[in-house]
Each structure stands twice: as C-alpha cells, then as structure tokens.
Z-matrix of the N, CA and C atoms (Angstrom, degrees):
N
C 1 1.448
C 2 1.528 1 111.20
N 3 1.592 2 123.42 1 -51.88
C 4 1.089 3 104.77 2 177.62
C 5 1.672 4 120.76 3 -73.68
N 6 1.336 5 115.14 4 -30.83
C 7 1.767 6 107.47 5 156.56
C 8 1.495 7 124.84 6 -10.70
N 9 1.230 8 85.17 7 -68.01
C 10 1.993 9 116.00 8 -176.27
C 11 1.608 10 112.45 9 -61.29
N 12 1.610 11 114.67 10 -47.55
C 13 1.358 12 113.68 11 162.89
C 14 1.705 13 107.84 12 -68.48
N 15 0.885 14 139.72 13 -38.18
C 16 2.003 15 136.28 14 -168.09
C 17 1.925 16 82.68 15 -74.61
N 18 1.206 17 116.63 16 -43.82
C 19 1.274 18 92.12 17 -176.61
C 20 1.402 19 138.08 18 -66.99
N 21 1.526 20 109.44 19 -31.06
C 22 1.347 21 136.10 20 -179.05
C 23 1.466 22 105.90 21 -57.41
N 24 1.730 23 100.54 22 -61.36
C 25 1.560 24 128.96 23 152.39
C 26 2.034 25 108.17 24 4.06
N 27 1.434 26 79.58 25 -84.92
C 28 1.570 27 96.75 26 -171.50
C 29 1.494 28 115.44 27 -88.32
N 30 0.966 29 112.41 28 11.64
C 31 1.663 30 120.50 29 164.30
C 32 1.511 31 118.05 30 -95.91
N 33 1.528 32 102.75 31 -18.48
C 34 1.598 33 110.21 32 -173.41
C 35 1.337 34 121.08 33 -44.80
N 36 1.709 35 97.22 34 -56.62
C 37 1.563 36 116.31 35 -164.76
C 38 1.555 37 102.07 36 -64.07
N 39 1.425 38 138.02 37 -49.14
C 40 1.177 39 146.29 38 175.27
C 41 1.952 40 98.33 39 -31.02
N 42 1.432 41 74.82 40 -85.80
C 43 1.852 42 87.20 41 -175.73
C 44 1.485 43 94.46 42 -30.87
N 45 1.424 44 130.25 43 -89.42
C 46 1.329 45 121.93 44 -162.80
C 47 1.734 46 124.90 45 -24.44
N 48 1.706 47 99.26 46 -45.95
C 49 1.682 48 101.18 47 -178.27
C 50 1.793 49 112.52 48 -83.61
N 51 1.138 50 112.32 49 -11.37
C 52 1.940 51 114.21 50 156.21
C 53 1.928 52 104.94 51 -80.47
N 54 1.202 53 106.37 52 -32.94
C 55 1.841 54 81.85 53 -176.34
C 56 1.533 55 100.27 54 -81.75
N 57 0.973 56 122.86 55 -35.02
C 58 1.729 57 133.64 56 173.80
C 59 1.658 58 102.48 57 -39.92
N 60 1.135 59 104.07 58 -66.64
C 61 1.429 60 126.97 59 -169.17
C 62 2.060 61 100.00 60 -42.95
N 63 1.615 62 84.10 61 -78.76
C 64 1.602 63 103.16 62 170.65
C 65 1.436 64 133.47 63 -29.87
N 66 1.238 65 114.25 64 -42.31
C 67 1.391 66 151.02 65 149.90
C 68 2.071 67 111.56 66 -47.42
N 69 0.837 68 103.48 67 -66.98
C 70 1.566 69 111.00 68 167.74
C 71 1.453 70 111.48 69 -70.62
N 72 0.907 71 138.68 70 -11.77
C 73 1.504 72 142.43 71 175.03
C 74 1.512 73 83.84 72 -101.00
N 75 0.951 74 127.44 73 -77.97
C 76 1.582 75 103.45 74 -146.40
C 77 1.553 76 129.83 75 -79.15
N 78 1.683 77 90.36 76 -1.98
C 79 1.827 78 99.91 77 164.51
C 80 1.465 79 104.73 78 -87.66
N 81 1.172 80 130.21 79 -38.41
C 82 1.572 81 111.08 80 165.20
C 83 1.512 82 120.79 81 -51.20
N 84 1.345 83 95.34 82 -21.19
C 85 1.875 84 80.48 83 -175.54
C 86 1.046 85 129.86 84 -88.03
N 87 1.458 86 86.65 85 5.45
C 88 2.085 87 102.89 86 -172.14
C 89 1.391 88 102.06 87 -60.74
N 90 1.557 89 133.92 88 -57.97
C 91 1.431 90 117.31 89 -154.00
C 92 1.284 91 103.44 90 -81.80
N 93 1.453 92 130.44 91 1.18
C 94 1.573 93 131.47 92 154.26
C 95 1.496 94 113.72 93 -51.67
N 96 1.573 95 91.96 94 -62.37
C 97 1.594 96 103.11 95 -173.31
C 98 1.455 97 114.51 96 -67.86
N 99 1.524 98 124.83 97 -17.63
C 100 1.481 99 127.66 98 177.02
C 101 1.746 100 112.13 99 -87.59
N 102 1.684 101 108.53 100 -9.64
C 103 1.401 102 106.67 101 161.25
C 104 1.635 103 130.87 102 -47.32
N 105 1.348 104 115.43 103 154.14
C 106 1.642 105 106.60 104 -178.94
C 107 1.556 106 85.59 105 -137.70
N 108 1.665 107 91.52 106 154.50
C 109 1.889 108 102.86 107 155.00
C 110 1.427 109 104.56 108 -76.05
N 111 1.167 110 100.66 109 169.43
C 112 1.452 111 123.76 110 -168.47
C 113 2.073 112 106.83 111 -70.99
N 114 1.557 113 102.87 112 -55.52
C 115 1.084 114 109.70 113 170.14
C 116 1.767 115 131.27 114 -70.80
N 117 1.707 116 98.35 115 -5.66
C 118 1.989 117 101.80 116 153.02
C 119 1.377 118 117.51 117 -65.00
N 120 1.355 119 130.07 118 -31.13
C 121 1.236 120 121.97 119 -161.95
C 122 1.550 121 106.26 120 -138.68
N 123 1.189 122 138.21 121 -5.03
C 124 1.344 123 140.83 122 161.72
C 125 1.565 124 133.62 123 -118.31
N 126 0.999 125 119.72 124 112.94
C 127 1.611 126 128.80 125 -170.81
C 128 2.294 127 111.63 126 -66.30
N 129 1.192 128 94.78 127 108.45
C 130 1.344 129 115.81 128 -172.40
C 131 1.355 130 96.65 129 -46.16
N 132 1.327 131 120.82 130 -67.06
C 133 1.009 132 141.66 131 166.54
C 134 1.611 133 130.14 132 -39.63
N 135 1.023 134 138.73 133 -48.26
C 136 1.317 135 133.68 134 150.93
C 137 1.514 136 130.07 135 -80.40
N 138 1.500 137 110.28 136 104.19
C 139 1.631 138 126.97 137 -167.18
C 140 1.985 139 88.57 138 -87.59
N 141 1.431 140 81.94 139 137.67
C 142 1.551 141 106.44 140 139.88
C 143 1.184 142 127.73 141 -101.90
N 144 1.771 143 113.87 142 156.95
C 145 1.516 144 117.15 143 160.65
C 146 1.884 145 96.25 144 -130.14
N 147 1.639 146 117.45 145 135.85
C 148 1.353 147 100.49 146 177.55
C 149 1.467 148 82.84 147 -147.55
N 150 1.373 149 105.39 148 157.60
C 151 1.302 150 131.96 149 -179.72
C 152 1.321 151 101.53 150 -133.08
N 153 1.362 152 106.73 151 130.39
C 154 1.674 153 117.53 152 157.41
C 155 1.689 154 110.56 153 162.10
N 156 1.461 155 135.78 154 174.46
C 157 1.294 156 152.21 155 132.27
C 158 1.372 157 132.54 156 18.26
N 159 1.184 158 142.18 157 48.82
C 160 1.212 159 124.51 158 140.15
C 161 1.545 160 123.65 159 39.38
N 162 1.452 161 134.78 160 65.99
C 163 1.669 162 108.64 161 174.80
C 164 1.771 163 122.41 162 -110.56
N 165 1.438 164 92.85 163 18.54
C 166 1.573 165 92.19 164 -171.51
C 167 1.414 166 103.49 165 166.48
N 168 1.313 167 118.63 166 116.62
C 169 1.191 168 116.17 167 170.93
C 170 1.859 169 115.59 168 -125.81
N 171 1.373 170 115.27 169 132.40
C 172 1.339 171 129.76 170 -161.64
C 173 2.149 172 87.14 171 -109.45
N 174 1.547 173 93.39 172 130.25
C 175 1.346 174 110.26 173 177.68
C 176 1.635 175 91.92 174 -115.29
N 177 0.859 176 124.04 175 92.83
C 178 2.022 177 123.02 176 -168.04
C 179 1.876 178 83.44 177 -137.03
N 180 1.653 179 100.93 178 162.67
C 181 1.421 180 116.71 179 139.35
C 182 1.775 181 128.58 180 -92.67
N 183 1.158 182 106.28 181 155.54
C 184 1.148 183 147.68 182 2.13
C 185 1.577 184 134.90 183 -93.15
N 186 1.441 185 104.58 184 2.08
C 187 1.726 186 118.63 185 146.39
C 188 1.612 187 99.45 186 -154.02
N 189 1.502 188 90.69 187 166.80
C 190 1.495 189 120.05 188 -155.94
C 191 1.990 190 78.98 189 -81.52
N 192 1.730 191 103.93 190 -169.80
C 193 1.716 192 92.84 191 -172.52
C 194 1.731 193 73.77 192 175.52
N 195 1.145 194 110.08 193 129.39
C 196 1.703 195 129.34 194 163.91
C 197 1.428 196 100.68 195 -116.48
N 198 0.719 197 108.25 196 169.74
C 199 1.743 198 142.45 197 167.26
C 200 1.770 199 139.52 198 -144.82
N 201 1.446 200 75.03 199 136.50
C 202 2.326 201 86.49 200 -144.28
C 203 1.530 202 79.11 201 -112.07
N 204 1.447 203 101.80 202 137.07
C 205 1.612 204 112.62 203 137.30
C 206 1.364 205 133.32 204 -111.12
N 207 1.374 206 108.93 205 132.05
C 208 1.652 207 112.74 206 -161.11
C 209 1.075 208 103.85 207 -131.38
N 210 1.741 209 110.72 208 147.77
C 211 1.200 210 134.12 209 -156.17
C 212 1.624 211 100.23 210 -85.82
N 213 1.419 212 135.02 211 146.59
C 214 1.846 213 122.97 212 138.43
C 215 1.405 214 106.54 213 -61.72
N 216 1.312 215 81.34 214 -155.02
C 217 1.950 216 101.26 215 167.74
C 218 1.578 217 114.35 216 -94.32
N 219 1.499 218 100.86 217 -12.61
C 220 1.678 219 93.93 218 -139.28
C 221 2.612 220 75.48 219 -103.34
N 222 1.594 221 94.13 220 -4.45
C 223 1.223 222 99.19 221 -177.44
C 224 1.413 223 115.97 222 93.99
N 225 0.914 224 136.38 223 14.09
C 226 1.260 225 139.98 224 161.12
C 227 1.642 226 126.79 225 -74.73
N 228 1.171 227 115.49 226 118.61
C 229 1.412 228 105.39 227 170.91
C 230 1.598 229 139.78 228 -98.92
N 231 1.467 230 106.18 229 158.76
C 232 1.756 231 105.56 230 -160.59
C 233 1.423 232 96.66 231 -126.06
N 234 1.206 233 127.36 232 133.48
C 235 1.074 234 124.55 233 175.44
C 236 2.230 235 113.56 234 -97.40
N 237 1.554 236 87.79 235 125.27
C 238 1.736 237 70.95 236 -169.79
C 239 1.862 238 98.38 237 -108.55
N 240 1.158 239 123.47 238 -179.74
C 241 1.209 240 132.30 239 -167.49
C 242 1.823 241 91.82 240 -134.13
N 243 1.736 242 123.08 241 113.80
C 244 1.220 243 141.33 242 -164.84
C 245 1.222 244 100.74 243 -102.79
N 246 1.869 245 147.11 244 103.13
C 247 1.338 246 148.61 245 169.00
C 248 1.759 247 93.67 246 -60.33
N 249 1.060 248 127.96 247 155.64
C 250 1.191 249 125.56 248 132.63
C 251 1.617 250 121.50 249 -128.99
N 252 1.383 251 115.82 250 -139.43
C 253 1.696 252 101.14 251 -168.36
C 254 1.755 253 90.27 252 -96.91
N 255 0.926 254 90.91 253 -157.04
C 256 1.709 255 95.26 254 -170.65
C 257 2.349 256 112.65 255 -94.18
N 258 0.976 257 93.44 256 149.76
C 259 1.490 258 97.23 257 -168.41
C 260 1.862 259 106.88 258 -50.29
N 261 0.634 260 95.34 259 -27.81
C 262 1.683 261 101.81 260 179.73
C 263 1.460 262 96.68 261 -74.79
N 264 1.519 263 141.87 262 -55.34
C 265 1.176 264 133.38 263 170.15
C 266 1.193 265 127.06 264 -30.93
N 267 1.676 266 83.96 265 -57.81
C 268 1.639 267 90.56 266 -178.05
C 269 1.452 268 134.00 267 -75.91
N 270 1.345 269 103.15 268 -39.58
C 271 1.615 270 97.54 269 143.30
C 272 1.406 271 156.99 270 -27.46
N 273 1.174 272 101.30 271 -48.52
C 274 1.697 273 122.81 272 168.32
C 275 2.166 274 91.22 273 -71.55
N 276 1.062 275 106.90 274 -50.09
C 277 1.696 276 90.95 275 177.77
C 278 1.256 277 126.33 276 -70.36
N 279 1.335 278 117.24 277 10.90
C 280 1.106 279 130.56 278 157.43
C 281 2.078 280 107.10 279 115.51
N 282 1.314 281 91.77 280 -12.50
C 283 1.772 282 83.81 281 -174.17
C 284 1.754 283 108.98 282 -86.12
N 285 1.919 284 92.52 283 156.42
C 286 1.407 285 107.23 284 -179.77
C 287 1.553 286 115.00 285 -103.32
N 288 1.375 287 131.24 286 -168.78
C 289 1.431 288 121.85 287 156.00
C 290 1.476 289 129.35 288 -37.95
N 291 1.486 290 93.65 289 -45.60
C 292 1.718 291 135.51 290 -163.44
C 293 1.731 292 98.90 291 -81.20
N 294 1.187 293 122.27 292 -7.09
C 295 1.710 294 112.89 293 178.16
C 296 1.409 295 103.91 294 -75.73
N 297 1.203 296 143.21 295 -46.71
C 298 1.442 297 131.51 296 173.57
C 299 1.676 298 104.79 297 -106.99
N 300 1.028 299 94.37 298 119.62
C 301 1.782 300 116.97 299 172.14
C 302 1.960 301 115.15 300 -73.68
N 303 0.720 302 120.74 301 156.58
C 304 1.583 303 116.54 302 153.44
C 305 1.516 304 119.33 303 -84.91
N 306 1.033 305 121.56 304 101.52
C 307 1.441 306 128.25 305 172.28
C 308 1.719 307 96.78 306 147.55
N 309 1.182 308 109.64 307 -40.85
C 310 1.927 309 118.82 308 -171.68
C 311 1.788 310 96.44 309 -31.30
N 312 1.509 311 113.85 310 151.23
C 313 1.315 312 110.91 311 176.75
C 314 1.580 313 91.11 312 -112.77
N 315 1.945 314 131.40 313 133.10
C 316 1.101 315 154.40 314 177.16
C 317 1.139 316 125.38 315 -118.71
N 318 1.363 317 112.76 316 135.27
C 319 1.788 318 87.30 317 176.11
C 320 1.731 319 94.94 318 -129.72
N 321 0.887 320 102.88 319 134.97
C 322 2.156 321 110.25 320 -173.97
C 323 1.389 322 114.86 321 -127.16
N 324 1.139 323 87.07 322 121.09
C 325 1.780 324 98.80 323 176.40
C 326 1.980 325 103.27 324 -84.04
N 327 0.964 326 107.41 325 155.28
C 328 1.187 327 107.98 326 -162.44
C 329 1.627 328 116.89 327 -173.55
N 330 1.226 329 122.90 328 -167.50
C 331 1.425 330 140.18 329 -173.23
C 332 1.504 331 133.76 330 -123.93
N 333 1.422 332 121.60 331 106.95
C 334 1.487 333 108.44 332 -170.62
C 335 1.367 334 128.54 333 -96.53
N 336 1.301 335 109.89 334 153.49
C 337 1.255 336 126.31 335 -164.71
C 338 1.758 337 117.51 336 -54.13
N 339 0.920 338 127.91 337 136.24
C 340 1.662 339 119.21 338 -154.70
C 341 1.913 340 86.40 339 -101.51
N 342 1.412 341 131.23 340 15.21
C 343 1.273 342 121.25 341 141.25
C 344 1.315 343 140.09 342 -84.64
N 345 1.410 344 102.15 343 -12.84
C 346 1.693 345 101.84 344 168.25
C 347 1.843 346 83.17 345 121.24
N 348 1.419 347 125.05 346 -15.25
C 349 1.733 348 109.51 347 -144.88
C 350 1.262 349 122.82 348 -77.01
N 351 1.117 350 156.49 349 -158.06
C 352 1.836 351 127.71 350 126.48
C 353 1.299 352 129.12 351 -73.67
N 354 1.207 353 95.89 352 40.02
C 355 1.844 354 108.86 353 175.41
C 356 1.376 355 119.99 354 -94.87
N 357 1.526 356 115.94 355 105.18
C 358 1.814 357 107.68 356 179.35
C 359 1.340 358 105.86 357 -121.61
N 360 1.369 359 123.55 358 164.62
C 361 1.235 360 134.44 359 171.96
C 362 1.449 361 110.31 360 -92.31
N 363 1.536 362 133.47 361 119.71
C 364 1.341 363 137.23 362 -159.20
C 365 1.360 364 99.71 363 -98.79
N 366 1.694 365 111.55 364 130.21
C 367 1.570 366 100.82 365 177.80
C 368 1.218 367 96.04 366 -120.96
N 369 1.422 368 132.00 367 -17.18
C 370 1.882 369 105.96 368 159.11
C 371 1.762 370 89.97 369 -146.56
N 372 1.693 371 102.37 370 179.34
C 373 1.091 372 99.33 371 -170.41
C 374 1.874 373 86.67 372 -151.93
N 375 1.239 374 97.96 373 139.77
C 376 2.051 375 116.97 374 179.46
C 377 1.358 376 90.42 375 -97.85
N 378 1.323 377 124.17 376 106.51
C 379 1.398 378 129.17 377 154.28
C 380 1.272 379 104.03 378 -68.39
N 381 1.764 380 113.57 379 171.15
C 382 1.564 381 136.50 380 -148.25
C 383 1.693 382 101.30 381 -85.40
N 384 1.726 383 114.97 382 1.54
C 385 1.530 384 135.67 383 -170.56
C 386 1.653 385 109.15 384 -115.21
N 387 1.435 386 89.94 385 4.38
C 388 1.834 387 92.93 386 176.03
C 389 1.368 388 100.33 387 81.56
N 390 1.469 389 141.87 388 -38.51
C 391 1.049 390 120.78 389 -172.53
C 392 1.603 391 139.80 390 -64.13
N 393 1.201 392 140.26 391 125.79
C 394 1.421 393 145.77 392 178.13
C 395 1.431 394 112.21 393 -54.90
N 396 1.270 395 128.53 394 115.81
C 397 1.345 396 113.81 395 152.46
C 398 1.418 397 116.39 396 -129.17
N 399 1.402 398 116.22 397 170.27
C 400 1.977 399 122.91 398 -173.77
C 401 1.390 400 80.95 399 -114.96
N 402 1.579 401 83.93 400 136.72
C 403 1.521 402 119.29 401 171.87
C 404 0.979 403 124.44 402 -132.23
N 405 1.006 404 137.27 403 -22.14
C 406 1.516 405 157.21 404 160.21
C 407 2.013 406 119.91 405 -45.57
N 408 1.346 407 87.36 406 155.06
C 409 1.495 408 99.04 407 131.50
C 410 1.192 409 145.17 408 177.53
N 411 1.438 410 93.85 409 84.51
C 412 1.380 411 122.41 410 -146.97
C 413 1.972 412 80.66 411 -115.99
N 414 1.350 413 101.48 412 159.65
C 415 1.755 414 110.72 413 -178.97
C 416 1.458 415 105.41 414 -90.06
N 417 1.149 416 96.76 415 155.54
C 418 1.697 417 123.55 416 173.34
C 419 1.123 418 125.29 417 -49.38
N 420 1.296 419 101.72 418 -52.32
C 421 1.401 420 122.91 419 168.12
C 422 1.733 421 133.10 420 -103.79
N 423 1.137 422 122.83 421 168.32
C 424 1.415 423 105.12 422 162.49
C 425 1.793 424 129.07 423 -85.28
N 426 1.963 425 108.95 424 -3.20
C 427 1.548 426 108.20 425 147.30
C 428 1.123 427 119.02 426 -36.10
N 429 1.287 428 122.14 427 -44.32
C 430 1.351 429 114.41 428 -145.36
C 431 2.171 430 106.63 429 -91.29
C-alpha cells in the first residue's frame, strides 16, 4: 500500500504539467475552432451596397469587423456589423488600426449574411477621399 501511495506521490506533478499543458493547448485552439468559411455564413450571391458612418471598429482575430450606420430614404437608421479579412491580412495590404476612424463616411459593397441579420462580409470599401480599397476575403464569385 504504501508503494502504491510513493508512487501516485511522484506521478502527481507529471499529471498536473500534461493537464496544464492540455488545458493551454486547447484554449488556444478555440478561435481556430470558432473560425468559419466564408460560404457558412454569407450568401455569394446576394451583394450589398451601404453607405453611412463609422461607429466602432473592432481590430480582433479571426477578422477585424467595423460598424456603419446607414440611412434609408425615408431616414431611418440601421446599424450593420462589417466582417472583414483578418488583421494580419490587412496589414500586409497596407492598413493600420487608424485606417477607418469612427465618424469617417464609407460606402462598401459587400456580402450578406444568409441569416436574414445586418451582418455582411465587406469586400472593398470607397473611403470619404474617393479612394477604393479591398478588405475582404470573401470570393469574386459565387464558385468560389
């Protein structure tokens, strides 16, 4: 009996630094495993165009995500929630935190959410300077 306890004993610490270990591996892998393809949650096929406001932009993994409020006609506003590609993407294309402001006026053609929500996937965006940029990375087509 005491064999069996000195052994248990000195096996403890092991066990502890594999569940430790295990534990740190598998909470990193969460925002892997919380990734989606493009075509789970956005319809290829139905394009947006929206114009409006800047109210918040999130630089997070596994993509960055602003939020626009846009006017109708009749003047009402909708607040939509903008995916884009992931901060590392966008980086290498040259953008910083600081490329979309809150207040900037945008207008983004883009991709809607195949729940009905105001959620689209943005594949370029006309800043308030005329210029075009891709933000996305979402496909061209609906092949893809």
């Amino acid at each position: 009996m005491r064999r069996r306890l000195r052994r248990i004993r000195a096996e403890l610490p092991i066990l502890a630094i594999v569940v430790v270990v295990a534990i740190v591996l598998l909470g990193g892998a969460r925002p892997i495993l919380a990734h989606h393809a493009f075509a789970a949650e956005y319809d290829a096929n139905r394009k947006v165009l929206l114009t409006g406001n800047v109210t918040k932009v999130d630089w997070t993994n596994p993509h960055a995500h602003f939020f626009l409020d846009v006017k109708d006609g009749s003047g009402k506003v909708s607040s939509w929630d903008l995916e884009l590609a992931s901060p590392n993407t966008l980086e290498r294309g040259g953008w910083t935190r600081k490329s979309l402001k809150v207040g900037d006026m945008v207008t983004v053609n883009g991709y809607l959410a195949k729940d009905g929500t105001n959620l689209a996937h943005a594949r370029d965006i006309r800043l308030a300077d005329g210029r075009r940029v891709l933000v996305g990375s979402a496909p061209d087509s609906p092949t893809q």
